[in-house]
C-alpha positions as MATLAB code, in Angstrom:
seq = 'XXXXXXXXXXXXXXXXXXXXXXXXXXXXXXXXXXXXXXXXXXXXXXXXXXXXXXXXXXXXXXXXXXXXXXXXXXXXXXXXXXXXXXXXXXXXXXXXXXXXXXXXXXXXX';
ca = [
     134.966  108.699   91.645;
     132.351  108.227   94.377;
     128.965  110.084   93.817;
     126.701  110.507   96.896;
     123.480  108.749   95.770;
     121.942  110.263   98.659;
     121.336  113.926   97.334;
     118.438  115.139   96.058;
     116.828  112.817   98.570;
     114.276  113.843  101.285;
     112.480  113.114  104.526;
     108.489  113.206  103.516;
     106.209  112.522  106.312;
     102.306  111.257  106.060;
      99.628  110.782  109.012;
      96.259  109.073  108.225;
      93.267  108.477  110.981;
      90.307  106.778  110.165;
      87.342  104.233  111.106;
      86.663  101.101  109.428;
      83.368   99.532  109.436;
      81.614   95.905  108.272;
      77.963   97.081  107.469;
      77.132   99.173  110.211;
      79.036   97.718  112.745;
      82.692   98.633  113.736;
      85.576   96.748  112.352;
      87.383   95.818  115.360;
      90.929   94.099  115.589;
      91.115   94.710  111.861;
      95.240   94.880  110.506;
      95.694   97.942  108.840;
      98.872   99.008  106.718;
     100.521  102.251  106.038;
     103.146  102.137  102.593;
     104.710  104.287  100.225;
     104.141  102.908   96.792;
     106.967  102.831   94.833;
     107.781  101.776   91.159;
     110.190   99.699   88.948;
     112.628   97.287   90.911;
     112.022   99.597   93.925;
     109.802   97.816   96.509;
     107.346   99.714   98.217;
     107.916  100.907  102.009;
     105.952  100.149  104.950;
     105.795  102.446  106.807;
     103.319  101.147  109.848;
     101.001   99.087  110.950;
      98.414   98.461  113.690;
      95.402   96.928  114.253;
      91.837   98.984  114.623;
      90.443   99.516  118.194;
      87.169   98.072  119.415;
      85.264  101.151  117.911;
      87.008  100.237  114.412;
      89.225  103.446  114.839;
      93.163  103.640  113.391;
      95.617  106.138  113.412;
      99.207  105.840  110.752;
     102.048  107.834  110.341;
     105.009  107.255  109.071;
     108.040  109.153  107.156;
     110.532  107.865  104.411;
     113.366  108.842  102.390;
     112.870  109.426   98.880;
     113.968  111.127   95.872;
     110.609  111.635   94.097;
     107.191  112.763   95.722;
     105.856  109.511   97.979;
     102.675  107.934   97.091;
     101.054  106.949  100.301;
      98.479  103.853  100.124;
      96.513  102.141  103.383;
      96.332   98.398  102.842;
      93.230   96.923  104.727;
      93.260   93.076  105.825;
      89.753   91.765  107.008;
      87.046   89.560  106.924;
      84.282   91.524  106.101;
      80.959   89.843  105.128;
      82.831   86.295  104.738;
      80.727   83.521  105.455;
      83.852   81.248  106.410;
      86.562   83.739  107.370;
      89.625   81.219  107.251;
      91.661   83.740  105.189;
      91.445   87.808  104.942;
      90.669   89.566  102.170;
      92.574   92.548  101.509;
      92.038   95.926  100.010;
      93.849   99.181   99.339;
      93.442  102.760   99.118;
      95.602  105.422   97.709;
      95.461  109.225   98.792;
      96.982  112.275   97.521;
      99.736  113.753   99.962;
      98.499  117.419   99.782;
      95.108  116.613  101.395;
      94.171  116.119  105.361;
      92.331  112.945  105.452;
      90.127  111.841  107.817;
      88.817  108.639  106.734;
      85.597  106.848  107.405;
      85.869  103.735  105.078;
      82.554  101.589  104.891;
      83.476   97.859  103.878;
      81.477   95.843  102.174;
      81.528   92.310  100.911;
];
C-alpha cells in the first residue's frame, strides 16, 4: 500500500525587510540569510539570501512546504567591530510568523 506522504502538507510563505547597522554606520555588503528552522533529522530550509545594499538595507522572502507551522529565522554574517576581520561572525534571529516585521537590527561587537 502506498500512502501519499505529501498530505497534510502546505505552502507557507514569509517576507522580512530590514536595515543592518555597525555602530551608527550602515552595514553594507553584509550576507544575510532567510531559513525555516526545522527539528529532529529534518535540516532546516533556506529559503534566500542576499547581501545588504550600501545603506545596510535587505529585503527576504521565501515560501516552503511543510507539515507543521514554519519557524522563520534571519542568519546575519558580518564583521562588525572586528579588529582583524579575516573570518565573519555570525548571528541569528528568530521571529514569530503572525507579525509584520520591519527590522532595524543595531550590531554590536
Amino acid at each position: 500500500m502506498l500512502v501519499d506522504s505529501s498530505l497534510g502538507f502546505r505552502v507557507q510563505s514569509v517576507a522580512v525587510r530590514g536595515q543592518l547597522y555597525c555602530g551608527d554606520k550602515p552595514a553594507a555588503n553584509t550576507l544575510v540569510q532567510l531559513y525555516d528552522e526545522d527539528d529532529g533529522p529534518d535540516p532546516d530550509d533556506m529559503l534566500d539570501k542576499v547581501y545588504t545594499s550600501e545603506d545596510g538595507s535587505f529585503e527576504l522572502k521565501g515560501d516552503t512546504m511543510e507539515l507543521t507551522n514554519i519557524d522563520p529565522e534571519i542568519r546575519i554574517y558580518h564583521d562588525c567591530a572586528m579588529h582583524l576581520p579575516l573570518c565573519k561572525r555570525n548571528g541569528s534571529l528568530e521571529f514569530p510568523t503572525n507579525t509584520s516585521i520591519l527590522a532595524l537590527i543595531r550590531q554590536h561587537g
